[in-house]
N, C-alpha and C positions, 0 to 999 in steps of 0.2 A: 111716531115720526111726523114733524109738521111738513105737507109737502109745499113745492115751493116751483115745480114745471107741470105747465099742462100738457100732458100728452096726447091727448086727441087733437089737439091743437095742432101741435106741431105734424102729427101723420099728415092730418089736410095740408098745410102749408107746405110742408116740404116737398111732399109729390108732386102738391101744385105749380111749386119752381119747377121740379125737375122738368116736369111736361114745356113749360112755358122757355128751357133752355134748349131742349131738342128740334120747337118749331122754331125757335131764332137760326138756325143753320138749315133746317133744311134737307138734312139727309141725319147718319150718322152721327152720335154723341158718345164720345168714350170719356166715362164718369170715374173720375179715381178718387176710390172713398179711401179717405182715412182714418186712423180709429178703426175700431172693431165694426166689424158686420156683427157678429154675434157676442154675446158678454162684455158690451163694452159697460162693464162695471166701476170703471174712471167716472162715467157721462151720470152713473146712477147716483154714484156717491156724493157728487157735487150738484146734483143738481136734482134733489126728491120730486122723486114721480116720474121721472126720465126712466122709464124700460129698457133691460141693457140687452132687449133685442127689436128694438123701438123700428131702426134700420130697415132687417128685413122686413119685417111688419108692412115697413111703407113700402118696401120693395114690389114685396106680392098681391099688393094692391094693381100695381102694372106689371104683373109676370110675364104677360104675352108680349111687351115688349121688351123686356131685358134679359140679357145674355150676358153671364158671369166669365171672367178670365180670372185666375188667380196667379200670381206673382210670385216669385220665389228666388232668391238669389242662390247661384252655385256656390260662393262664400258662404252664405249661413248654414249651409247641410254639409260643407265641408267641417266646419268650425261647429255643429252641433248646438246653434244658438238657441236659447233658451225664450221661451214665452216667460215670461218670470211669474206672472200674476196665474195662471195655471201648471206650471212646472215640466211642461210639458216642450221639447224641439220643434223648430219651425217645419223640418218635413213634417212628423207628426200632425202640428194642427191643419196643413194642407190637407193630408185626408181626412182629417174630422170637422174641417170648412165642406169640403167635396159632400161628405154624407149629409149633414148638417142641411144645407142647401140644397140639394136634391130631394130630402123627406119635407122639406117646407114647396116642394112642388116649381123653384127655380131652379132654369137650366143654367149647368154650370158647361159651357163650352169648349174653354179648353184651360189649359195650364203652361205658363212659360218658365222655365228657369232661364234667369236672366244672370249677365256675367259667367255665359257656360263655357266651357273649357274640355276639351278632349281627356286633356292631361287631370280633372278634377275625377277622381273615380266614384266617389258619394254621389256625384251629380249624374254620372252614365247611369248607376246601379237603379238611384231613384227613377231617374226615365223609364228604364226598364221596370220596374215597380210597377209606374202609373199606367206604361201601355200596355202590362199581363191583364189588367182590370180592364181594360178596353178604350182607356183617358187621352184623349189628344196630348201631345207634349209636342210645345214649340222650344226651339232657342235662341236668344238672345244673347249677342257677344259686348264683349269688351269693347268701347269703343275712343279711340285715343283722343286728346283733348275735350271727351267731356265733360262739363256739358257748355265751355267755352270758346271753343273752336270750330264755329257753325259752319262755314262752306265745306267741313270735312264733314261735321255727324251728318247735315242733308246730302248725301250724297250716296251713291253706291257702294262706297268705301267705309259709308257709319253706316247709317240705318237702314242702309238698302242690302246689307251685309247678312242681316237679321232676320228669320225665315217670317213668313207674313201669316197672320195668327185669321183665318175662313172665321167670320164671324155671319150671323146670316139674322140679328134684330135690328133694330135703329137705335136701341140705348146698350151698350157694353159698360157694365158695371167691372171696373179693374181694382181686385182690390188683393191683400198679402197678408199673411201672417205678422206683420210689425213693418214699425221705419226700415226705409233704408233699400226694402227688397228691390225697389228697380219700378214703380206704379208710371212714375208720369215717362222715364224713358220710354214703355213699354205702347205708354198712348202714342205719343208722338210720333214714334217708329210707323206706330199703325195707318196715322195721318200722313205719313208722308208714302208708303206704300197707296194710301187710297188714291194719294194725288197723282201716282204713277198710273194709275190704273181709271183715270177718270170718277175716283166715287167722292163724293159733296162728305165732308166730315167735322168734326168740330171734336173741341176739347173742354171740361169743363170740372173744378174740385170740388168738392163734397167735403171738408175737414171740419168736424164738429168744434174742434179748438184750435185757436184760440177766439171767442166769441165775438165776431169784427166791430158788431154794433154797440159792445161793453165796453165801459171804460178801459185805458191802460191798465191802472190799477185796483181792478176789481177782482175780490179777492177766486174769483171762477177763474180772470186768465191766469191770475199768480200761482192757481194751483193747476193748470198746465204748465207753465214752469215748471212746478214739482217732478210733476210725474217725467218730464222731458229730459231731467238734470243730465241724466249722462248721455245726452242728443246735445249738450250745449245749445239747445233753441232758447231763445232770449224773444220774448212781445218787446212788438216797438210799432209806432204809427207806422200807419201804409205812406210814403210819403208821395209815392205815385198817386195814391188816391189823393192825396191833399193837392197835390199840383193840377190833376185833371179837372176836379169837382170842389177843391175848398172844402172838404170835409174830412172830417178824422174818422180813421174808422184804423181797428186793430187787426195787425197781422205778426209771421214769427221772421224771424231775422234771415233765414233759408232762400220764402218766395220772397223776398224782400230783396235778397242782395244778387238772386240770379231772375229777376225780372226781364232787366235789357236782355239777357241771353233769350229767355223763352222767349218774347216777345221778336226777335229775331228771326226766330226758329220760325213761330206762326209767320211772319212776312217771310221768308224764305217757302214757308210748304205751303202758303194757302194764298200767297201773292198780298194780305193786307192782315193786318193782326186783326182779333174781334175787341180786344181788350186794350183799354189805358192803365191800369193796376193791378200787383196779384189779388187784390180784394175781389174786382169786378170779376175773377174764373171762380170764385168762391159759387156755390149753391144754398151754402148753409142760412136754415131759418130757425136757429135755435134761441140766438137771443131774442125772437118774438113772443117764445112761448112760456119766460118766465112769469110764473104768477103769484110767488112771494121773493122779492129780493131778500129778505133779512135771513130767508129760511135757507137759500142758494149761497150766500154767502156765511152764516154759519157753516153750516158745511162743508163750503171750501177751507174752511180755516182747520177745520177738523183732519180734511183728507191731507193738506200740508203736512200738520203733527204727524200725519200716520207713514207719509213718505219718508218724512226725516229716519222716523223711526225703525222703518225697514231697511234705509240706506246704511244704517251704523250696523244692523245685524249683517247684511250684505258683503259689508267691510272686513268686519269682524272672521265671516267667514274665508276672505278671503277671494271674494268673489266678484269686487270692484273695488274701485280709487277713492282713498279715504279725502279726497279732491270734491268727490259728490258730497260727501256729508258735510264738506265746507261749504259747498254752493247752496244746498238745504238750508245752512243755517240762516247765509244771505237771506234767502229767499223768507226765511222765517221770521227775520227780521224787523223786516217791510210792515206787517201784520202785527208786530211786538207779541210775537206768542211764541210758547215754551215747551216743551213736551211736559211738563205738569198742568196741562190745557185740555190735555185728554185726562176726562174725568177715570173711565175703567185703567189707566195707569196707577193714577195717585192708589184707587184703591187696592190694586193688585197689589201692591208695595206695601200698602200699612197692613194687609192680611198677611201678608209674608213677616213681616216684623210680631203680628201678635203669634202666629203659630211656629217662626223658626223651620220652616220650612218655606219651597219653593212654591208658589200660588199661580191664581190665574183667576182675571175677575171679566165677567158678564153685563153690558147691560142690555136690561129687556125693551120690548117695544114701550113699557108703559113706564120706563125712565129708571126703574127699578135696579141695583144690581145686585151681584149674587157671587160668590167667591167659591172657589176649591183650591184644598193643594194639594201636594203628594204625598201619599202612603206607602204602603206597602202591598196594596191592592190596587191604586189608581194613576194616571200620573196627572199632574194637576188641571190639564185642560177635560181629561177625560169628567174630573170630578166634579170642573165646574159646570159640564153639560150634561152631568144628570143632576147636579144641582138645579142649573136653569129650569129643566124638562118639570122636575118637582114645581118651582114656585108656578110655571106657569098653568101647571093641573091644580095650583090649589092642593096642593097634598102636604101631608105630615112629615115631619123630618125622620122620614124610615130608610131601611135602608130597600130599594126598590130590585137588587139584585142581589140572592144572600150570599153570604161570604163562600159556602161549600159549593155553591156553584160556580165561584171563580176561581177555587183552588185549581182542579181540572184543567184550568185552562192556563195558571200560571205554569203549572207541571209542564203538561203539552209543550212551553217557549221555552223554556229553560231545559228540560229534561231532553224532547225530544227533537225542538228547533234551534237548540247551541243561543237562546238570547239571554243577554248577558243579564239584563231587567227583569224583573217579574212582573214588575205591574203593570195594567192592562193601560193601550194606547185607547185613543178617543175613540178608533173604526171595531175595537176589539170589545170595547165597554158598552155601544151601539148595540153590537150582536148581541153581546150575551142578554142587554133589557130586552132587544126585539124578542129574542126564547121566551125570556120569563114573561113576556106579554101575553103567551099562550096560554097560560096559566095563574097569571096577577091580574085581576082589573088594574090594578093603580099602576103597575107599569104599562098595562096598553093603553092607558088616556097619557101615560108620560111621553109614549114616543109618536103621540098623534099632535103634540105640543113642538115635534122637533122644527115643522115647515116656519116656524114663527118665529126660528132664529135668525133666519136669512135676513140680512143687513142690519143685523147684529154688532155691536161692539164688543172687541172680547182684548184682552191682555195679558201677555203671562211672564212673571218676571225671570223666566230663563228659556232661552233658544229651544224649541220645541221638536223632536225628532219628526222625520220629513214625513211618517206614517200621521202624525196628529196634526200637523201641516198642510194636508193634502184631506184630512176628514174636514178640518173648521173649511177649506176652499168649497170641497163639494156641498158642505152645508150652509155656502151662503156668507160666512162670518166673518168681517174685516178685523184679521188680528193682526195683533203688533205684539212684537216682546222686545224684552232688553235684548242689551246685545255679551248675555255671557250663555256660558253652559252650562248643565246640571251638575257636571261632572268632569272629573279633570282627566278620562279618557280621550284620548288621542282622535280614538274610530267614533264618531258618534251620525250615527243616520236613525 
């Protein structure tokens, strides 16, 4: 992988804003990051070298002054929203944020469920969850006309409504499980309780995308578009920046169109706004720290393809508006690229045509690819990661797990676990090489080879059940497939 982001770079730069936005106020800074804190695997894929825990990293550089809030809307735990990129529900990644963050040695403070409702009962139960562990839980209501009818939200009636979240550093890092949770209501609210209470506060965003200092159409913000499609966020100049300063600089359509509101809002709570654009609340130094354009932007065009292409299986499933996969294609447009742009497609498809079976193609770190398909032993992702594991030990085309060792285990699913398949999934075909590494050299140098799939390209030309789905996630592997299924069962998980 050719990299194309300095990362030491950016650690020093960014910390070094953040420091340099907390002494411009003076007290209090409540920092709402967005994007991931942890696994922001969007950030790594478009832009090599970028660590998709780059974040905290810089965080815990300044531990001793920051203090975490996490955010959480009573909607999405009522509606069991989905992290899509780990499969995982937003209550869910709230406590594995909490742990996550506390083993890296940052205080996590407390936790708001925002838009909470008596009458929501996922959202009582959770509360009661986080304070059996001993978790502060604040709450956050509904509040009418927002976030456009300001002399109601600053008032007693909005935000003064809102229980007021004891925070005790000078930087409060607000950050949530995904869009949407409730982050900047959740500062503002806090800003404006400070100003009841006489305490000096400020507000300030962290958004890694869309990259203000990069052009409109370069293809990093085009593929925050991507990833955004069913947020409907659309890049467009800041035109507030252009009118304050004569300078272009990129933002998304959201802080763009509720500008005057905030900016309201800070002259209602703070008596004089800090800001003339939603650019200038930005902290973000990410576009300083590109150091191959051609390699950031390959990339982005790649991760495009890979959205398109999970949006049609999504569809497919059933699982969203086949409206996104229109907007995708726009968006794919712009670039004039095609889903035969992703190279491990095209191959997975002509393996599939030579064998008459379903496939799944690999490529390696060193450009390499590698193909499997399905058996009656394997299914085809399983087959192309011991494929992979093979070439990259340099080994013989053996077979590295014998067949009478799998039988046992096809028996076991079918005989004793009612699965309707026999062949073994990707996490099931894992186990049984890790055994035979007990006893094979050439399978234990094969599963010392696995760490070297992570950010991996992998493709398989049929919808992959959710167990091989969730092994290629934990192993790092950005896959795509078509969007059919193996089989013309009804039930398939």
């Amino acid at each position: 992988m050719v990299l194309g982001f300095d990362n030491d770079k950016y650690l020093k730069l960014q910390s070094q804003k953040i420091a340099e936005r907390v002494s411009e106020f003076g007290g209090k800074l409540y920092l709402e990051f967005g994007g991931k804190l942890f696994d922001d695997h969007h950030a790594s894929r478009v832009l090599p070298g970028f660590l998709p825990d780059s974040k905290i990293v810089m965080l815990s550089t300044m531990r001793e002054q920051v203090e975490i809030i996490i955010v959480i809307s009573a909607v999405d735990i009522a509606q069991n929203r989905l992290r899509a990129d780990m499969g995982i529900t937003y209550d869910e990644d709230v406590l594995r944020l909490y742990d996550l963050l506390a083993d890296r040695g940052l205080y996590v403070g407390s936790i708001v469920i925002s838009q909470f409702s008596e009458q929501n009962n996922s959202a009582v139960k959770f509360q009661r969850r986080l304070e059996s562990h001993g978790i502060k839980v604040y709450r956050h209501y509904h509040i009418d006309g927002y976030p456009s009818n300001v002399s109601h939200i600053v008032s007693a009636k909005g935000f003064g409504k809102n229980e007021y979240v004891e925070t005790s550093r000078n930087i409060v890092v607000v950050t949530a499980p995904g869009p949407g949770s409730g982050k900047m209501s959740a500062c503002l609210s806090q800003m404006y309780h400070d100003a009841t209470r006489g305490i000096r506060s400020g507000y300030a965003k962290y958004e890694t995308f869309p990259i203000w200092n990069l052009p409109l159409n370069h293809p990093v913000n085009i593929a925050y578009e991507a990833a955004t499609a069913d947020l409907n966020d659309v890049n467009m100049i800041d035109p507030w920046h252009m009118q304050a300063y004569g300078l272009s600089s990129v933002n998304y359509n959201r802080d763009v169109e509720v500008f005057p509101v905030l900016n309201a809002i800070f002259t209602k709570v703070l008596g004089t706004s800090p800001y003339k654009s939603p650019t200038d609340m930005g902290v973000n130094m990410v576009g300083y720290c590109i150091s191959n354009d051609d390699a950031c932007r390959e990339a982005s065009r790649q991760e495009i393809v890979r959205r398109y292409l999970s949006a049609k299986v999504s569809a497919r499933k059933g699982q969203s508006s086949a409206s996104i996969v229109d907007k995708l294609q726009i968006i794919m447009s712009k670039l004039d690229l095609d889903e035969t742009d992703r190279k491990v497609l095209v191959e997975a498809r002509k393996y599939q045509q030579q064998s008459g079976c379903h496939s799944a193609a690999i490529e390696l770190p060193d450009g390499r690819i590698v193909c499997g398909k399905k058996s009656a032993l394997l299914s085809p992702s399983a087959a192309a990661l011991l494929n992979a594991v093979k070439a990259l030990a340099n080994l013989p085309n053996v077979n590295l797990i014998a067949p009478t060792a799998l039988e046992p285990i096809q028996k076991l699913k079918t005989v004793s676990f009612g699965d309707i398949t026999a062949e073994l999934r990707s996490d099931e075909a894992l186990m049984a090489l890790t055994v035979s590494a007990s006893v094979n050299p050439m399978a234990a140098l094969a599963v010392e080879q696995l760490v070297k799939l992570r950010g991996c390209q992998m493709h398989l030309t049929a919808i992959p059940p959710h167990a091989d789905a969730k092994t290629l996630r934990k192993l790092g592997v950005n896959m795509t497939s078509d969007d059919v299924y193996s089989c013309n069962q009804v039930y398939f998980n």
